[in-house]
SEROLO-350447 format. One record per atom (N, C-alpha, C): x, y, z; residue number from 1; atom name. Coordinates in nm, 3 decimals, always signed. Atoms other than C-alpha are relative to their C-alpha. Layout:
SEROLO-350447
ATOM         u         v         w    nr   atom
ATOM         X         Y         Z   NUM     CA
...
//
This chain:
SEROLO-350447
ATOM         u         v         w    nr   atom
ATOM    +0.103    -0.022    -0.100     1      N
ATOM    +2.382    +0.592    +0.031     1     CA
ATOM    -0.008    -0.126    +0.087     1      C
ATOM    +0.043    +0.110    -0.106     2      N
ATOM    +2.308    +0.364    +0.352     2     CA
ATOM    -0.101    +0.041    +0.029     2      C
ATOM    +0.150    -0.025    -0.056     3      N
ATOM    +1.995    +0.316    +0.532     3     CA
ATOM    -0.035    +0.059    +0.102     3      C
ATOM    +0.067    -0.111    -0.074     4      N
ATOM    +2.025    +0.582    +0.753     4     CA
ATOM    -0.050    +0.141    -0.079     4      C
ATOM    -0.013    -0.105    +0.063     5      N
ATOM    +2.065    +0.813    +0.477     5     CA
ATOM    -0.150    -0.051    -0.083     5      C
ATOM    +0.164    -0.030    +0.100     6      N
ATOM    +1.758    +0.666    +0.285     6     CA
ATOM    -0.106    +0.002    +0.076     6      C
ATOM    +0.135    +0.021    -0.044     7      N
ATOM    +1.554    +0.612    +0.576     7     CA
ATOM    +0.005    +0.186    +0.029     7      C
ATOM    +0.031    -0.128    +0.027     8      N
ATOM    +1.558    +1.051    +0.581     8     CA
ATOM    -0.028    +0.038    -0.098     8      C
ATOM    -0.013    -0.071    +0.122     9      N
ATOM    +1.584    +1.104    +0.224     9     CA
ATOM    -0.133    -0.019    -0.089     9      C
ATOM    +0.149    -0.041    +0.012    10      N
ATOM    +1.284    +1.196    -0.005    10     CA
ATOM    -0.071    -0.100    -0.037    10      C
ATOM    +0.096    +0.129    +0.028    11      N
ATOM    +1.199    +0.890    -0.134    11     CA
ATOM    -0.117    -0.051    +0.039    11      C
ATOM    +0.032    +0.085    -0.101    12      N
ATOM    +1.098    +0.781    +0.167    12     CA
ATOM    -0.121    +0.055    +0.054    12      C
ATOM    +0.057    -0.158    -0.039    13      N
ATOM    +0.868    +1.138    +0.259    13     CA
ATOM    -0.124    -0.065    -0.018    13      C
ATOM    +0.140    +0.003    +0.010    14      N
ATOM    +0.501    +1.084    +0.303    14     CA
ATOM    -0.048    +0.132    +0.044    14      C
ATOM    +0.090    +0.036    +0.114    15      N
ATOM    +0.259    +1.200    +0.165    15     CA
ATOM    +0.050    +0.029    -0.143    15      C
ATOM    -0.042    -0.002    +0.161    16      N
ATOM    +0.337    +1.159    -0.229    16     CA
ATOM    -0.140    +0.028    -0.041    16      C
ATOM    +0.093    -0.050    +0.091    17      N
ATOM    +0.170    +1.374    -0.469    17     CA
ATOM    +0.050    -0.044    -0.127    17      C
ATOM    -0.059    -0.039    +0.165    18      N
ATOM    +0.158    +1.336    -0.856    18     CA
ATOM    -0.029    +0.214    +0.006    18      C
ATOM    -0.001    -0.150    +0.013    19      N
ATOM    +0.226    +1.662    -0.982    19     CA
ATOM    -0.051    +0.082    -0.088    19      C
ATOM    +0.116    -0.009    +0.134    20      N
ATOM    +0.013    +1.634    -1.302    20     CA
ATOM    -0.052    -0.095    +0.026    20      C
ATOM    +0.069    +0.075    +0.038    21      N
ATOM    -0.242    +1.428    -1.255    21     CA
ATOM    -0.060    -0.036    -0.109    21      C
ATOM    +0.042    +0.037    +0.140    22      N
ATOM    -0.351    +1.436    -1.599    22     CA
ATOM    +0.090    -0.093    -0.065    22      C
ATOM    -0.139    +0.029    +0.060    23      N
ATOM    -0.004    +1.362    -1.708    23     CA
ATOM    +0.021    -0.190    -0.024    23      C
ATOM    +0.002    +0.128    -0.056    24      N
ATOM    -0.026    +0.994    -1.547    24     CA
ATOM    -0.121    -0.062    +0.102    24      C
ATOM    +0.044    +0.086    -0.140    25      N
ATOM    -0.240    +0.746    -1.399    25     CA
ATOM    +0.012    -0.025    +0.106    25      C
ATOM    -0.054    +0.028    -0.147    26      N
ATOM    -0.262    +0.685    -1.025    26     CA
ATOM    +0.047    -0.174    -0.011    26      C
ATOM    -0.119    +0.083    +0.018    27      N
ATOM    -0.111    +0.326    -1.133    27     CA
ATOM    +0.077    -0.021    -0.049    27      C
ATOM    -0.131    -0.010    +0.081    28      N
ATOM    +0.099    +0.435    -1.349    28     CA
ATOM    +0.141    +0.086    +0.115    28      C
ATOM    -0.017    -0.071    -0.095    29      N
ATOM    +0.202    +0.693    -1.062    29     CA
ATOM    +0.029    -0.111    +0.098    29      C
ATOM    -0.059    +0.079    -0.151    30      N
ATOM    +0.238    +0.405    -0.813    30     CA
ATOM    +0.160    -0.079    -0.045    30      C
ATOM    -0.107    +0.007    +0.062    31      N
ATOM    +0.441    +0.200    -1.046    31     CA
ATOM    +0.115    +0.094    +0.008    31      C
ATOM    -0.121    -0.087    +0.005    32      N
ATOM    +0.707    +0.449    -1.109    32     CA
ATOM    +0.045    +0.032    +0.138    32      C
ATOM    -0.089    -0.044    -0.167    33      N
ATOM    +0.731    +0.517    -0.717    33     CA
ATOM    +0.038    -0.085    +0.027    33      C
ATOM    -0.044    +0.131    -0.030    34      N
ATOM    +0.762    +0.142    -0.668    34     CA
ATOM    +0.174    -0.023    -0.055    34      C
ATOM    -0.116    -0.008    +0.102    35      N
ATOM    +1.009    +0.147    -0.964    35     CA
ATOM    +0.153    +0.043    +0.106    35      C
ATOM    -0.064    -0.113    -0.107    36      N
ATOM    +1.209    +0.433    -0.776    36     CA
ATOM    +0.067    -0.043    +0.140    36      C
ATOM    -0.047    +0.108    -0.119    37      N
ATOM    +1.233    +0.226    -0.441    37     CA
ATOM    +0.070    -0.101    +0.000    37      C
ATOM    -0.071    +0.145    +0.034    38      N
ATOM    +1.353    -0.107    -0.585    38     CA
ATOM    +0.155    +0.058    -0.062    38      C
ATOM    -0.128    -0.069    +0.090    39      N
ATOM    +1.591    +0.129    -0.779    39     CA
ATOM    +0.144    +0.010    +0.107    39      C
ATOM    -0.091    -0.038    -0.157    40      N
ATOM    +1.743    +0.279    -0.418    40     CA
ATOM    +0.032    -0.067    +0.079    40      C
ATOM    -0.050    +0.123    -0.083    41      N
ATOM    +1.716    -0.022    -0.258    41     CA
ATOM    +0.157    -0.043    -0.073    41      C
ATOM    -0.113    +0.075    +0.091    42      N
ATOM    +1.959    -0.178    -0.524    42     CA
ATOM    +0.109    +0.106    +0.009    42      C
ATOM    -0.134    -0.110    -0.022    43      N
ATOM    +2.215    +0.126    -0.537    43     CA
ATOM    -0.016    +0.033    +0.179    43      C
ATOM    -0.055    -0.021    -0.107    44      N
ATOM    +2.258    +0.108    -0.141    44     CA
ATOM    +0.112    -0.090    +0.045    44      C
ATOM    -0.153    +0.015    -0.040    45      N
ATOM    +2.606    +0.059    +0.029    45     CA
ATOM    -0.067    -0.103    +0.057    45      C
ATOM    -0.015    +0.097    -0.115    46      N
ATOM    +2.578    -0.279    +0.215    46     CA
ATOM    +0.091    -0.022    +0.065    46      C
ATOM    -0.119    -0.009    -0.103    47      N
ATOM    +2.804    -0.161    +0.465    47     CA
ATOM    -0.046    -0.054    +0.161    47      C
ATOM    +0.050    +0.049    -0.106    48      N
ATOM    +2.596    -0.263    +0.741    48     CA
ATOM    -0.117    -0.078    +0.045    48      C
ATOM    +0.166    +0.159    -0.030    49      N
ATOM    +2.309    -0.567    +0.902    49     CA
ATOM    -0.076    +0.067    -0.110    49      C
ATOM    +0.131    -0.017    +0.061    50      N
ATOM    +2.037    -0.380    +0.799    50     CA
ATOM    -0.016    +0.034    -0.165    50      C
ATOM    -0.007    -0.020    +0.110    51      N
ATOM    +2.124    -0.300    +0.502    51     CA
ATOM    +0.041    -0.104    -0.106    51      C
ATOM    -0.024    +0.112    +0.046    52      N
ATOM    +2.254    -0.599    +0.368    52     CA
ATOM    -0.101    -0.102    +0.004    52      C
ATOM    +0.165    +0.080    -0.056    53      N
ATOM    +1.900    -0.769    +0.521    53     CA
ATOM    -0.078    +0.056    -0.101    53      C
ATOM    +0.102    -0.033    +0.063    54      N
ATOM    +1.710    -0.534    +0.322    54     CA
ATOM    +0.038    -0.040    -0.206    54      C
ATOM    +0.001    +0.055    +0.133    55      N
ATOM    +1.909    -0.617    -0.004    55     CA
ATOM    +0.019    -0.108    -0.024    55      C
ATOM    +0.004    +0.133    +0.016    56      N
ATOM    +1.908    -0.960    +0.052    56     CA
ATOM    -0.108    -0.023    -0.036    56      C
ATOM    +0.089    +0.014    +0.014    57      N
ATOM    +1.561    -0.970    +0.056    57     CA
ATOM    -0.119    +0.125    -0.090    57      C
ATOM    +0.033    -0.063    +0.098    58      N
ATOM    +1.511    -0.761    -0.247    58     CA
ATOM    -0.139    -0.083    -0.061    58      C
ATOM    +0.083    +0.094    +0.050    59      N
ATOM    +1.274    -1.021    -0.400    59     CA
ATOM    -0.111    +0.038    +0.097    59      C
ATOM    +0.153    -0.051    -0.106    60      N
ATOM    +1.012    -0.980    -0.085    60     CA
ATOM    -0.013    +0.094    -0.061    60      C
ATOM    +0.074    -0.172    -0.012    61      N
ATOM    +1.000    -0.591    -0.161    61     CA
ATOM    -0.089    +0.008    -0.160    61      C
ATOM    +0.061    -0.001    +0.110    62      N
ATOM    +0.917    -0.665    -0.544    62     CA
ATOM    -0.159    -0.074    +0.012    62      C
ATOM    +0.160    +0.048    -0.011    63      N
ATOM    +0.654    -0.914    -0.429    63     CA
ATOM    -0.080    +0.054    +0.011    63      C
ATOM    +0.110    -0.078    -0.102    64      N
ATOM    +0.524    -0.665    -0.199    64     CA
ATOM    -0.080    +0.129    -0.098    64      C
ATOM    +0.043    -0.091    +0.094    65      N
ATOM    +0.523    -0.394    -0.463    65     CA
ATOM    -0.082    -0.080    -0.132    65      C
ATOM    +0.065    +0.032    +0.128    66      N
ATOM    +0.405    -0.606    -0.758    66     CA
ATOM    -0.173    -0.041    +0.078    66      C
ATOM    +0.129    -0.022    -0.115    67      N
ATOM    +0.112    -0.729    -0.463    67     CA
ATOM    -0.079    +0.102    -0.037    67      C
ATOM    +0.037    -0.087    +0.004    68      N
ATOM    +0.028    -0.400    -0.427    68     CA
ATOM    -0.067    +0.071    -0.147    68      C
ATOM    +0.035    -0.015    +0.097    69      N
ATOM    +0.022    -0.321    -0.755    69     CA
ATOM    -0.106    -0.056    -0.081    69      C
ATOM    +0.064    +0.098    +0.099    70      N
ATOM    -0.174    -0.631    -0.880    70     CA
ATOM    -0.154    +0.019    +0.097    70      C
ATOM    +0.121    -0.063    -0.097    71      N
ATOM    -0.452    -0.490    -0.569    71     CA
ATOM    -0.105    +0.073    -0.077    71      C
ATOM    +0.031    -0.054    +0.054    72      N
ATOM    -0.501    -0.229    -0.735    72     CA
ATOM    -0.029    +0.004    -0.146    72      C
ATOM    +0.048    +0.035    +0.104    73      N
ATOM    -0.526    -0.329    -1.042    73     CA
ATOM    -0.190    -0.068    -0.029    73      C
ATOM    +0.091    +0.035    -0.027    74      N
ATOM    -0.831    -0.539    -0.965    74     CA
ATOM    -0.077    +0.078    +0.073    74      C
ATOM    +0.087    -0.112    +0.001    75      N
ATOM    -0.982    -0.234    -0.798    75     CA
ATOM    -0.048    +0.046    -0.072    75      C
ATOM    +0.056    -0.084    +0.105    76      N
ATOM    -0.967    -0.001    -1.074    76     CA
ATOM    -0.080    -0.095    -0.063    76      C
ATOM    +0.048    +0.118    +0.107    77      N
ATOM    -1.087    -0.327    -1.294    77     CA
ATOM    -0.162    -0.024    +0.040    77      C
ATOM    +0.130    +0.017    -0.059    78      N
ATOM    -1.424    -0.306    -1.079    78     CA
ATOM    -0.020    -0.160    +0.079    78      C
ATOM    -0.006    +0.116    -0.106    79      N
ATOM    -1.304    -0.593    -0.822    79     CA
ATOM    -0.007    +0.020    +0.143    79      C
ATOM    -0.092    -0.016    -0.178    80      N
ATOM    -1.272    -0.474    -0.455    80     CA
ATOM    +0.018    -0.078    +0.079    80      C
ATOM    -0.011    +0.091    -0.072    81      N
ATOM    -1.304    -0.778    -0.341    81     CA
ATOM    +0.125    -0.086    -0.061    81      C
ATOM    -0.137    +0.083    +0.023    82      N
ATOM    -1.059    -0.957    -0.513    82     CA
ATOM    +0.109    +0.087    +0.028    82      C
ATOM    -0.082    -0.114    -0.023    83      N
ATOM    -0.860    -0.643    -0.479    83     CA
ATOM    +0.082    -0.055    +0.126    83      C
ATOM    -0.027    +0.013    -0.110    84      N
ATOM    -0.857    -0.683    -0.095    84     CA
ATOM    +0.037    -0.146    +0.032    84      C
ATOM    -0.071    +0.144    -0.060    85      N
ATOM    -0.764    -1.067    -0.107    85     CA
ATOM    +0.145    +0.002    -0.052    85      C
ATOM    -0.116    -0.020    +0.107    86      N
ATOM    -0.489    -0.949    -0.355    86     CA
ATOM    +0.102    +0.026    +0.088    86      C
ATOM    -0.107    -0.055    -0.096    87      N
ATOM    -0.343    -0.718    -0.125    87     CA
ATOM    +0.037    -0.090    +0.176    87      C
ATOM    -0.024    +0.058    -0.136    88      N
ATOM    -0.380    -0.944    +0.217    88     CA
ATOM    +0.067    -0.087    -0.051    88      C
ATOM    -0.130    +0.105    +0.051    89      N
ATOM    -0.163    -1.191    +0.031    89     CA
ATOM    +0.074    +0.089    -0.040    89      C
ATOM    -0.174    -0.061    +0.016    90      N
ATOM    +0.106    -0.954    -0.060    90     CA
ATOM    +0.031    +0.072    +0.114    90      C
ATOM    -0.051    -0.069    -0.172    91      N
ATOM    +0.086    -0.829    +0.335    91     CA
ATOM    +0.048    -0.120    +0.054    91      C
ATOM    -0.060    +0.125    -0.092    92      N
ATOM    +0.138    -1.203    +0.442    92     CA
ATOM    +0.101    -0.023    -0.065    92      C
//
């Protein structure tokens, strides 16, 4: 796969549903999509710039996802404020 092919393919598709919500947590549910991304990132062809840019800078996307992740964490945890400083440092 290259990054024309993942920037169409479903991965990529908004809006994401769980499909049991019972089944899984909505951060257990983010996790695993995060998971999923870092996964596709890593199995893409670096046949070309952008693609070679985006797996160079594999490390940013984990930040960004573990960020994200560590946001929300401190949400559910009854933080929103730390939440929201959580996540504006894994946007900068």
């Amino acid at each position: 796969m290259d990054i024309t092919e993942l920037l169409s393919s479903e991965i990529l598709k908004l809006p994401k549903e769980r499909k049991e919500p019972s089944e899984e947590d909505y951060e257990k549910f983010i996790r695993n999509l995060f998971c999923k991304y870092l996964a596709t990132v890593e199995g893409l062809a670096a046949n070309d710039w952008p693609t070679q840019e985006l797996k160079t800078n594999r490390k940013v996307l984990e930040d960004l996802c573990d960020g994200i992740c560590s946001a929300l964490d401190r949400y559910f945890d009854g933080f929103p404020a730390q939440a929201y400083k959580e996540l504006e440092v894994a946007l900068n």
